[in-house]
matplotlib code that plots the C-alpha trace (Angstrom):
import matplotlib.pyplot as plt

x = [-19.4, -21.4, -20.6, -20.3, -21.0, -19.7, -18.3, -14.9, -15.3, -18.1, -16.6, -15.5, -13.0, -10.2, -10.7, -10.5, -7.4, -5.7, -6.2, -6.0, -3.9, -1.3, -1.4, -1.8, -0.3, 2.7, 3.0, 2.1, 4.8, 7.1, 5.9, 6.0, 10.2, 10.5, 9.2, 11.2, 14.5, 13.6, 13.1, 9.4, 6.6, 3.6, 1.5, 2.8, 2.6, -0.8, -1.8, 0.0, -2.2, -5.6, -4.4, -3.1, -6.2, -8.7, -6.4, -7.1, -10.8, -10.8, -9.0, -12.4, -14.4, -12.8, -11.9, -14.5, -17.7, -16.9, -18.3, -16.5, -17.9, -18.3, -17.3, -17.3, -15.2, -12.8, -12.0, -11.7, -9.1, -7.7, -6.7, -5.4, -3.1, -2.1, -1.2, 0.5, 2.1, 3.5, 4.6, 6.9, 8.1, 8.5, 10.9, 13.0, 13.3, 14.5, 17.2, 18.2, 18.7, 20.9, 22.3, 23.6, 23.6, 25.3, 26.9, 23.8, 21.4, 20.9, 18.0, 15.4, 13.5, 12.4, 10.7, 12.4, 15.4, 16.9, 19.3, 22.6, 23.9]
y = [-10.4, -9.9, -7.6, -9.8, -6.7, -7.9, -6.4, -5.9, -5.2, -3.6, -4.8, -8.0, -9.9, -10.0, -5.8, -5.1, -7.7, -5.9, -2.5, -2.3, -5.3, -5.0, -1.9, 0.5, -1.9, -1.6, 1.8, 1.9, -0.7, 1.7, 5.0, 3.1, 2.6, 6.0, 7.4, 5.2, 5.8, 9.8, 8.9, 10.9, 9.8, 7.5, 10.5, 11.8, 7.9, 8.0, 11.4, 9.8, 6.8, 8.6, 10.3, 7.0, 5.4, 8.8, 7.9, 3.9, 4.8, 7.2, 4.4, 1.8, 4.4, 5.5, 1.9, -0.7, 1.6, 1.6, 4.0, 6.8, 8.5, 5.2, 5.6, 2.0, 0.8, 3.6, 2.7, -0.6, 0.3, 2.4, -0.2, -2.7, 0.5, 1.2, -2.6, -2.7, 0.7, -0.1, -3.2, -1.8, 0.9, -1.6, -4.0, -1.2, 0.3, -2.7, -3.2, 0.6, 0.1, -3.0, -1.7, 1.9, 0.9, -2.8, -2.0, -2.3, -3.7, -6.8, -8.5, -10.5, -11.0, -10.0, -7.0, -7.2, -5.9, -6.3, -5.0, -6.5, -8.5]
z = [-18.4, -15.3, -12.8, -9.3, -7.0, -3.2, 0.0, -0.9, -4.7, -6.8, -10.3, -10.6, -8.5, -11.4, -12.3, -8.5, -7.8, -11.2, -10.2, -6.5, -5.9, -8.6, -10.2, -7.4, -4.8, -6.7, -6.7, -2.6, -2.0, -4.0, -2.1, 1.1, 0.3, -0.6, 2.6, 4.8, 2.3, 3.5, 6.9, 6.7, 9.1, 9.0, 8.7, 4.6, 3.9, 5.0, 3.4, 0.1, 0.2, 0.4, -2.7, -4.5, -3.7, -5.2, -8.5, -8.1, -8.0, -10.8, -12.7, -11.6, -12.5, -15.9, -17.3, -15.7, -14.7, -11.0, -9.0, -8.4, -5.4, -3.2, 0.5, 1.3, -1.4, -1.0, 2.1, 1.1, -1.6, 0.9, 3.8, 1.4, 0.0, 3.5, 4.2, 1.4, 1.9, 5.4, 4.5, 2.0, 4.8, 7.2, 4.9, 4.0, 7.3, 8.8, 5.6, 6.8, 10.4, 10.1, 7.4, 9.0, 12.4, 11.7, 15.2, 17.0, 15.5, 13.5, 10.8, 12.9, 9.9, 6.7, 8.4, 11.9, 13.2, 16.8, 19.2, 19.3, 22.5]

ax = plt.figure().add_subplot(projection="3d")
ax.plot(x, y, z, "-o")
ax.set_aspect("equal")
plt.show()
């Protein structure tokens, strides 16, 4: 199989959507929930994501002879952990705050929550 080297992905389209999207998404959507379940700040989900994302690499690099010293595609990896991170924080947060505070606030969404009238 050929490699298709591109902007967003340096092996191919299926390795990078397994690995990054599945595999390590998962496990950002997870530590995304278990920050906002401790009520901890932006800042460790983002420190825990730049270390998720050093592992997703190392798998690239270990399993599919990805790079694994590449700035761009780190980062690349990276933002679509963090999306995928905050995403999962966000959703749970808003299941806690209508679910504690049911008195004031209510679900506005799947990610949304709003104040009472």
């Amino acid at each position: 199989m050929v490699k298709e080297n591109g902007l967003l992905w340096e092996v191919s389209f299926w390795e990078f959507f397994f690995v990054t999207v599945i595999l390590a998404g998962a496990a950002a959507y997870l530590t995304g929930r278990a920050v906002a379940r401790s009520w901890n700040s932006n800042v460790q989900l983002a420190i825990y994501m730049v270390l998720l994302t050093a592992a997703c690499r190392f798998i690239h690099y270990a399993l599919f002879n990805g790079t694994l010293l590449s700035l761009q595609y780190y980062i690349v990896d990276l933002i679509i952990l963090l999306i995928i991170a905050f995403i999962g924080r966000q959703v749970t947060r808003a299941r806690q705050m209508t679910t504690q505070y049911s008195f004031e606030y209510r679900r506005s969404g799947p990610a949304a929550w709003a104040r009472k009238t």
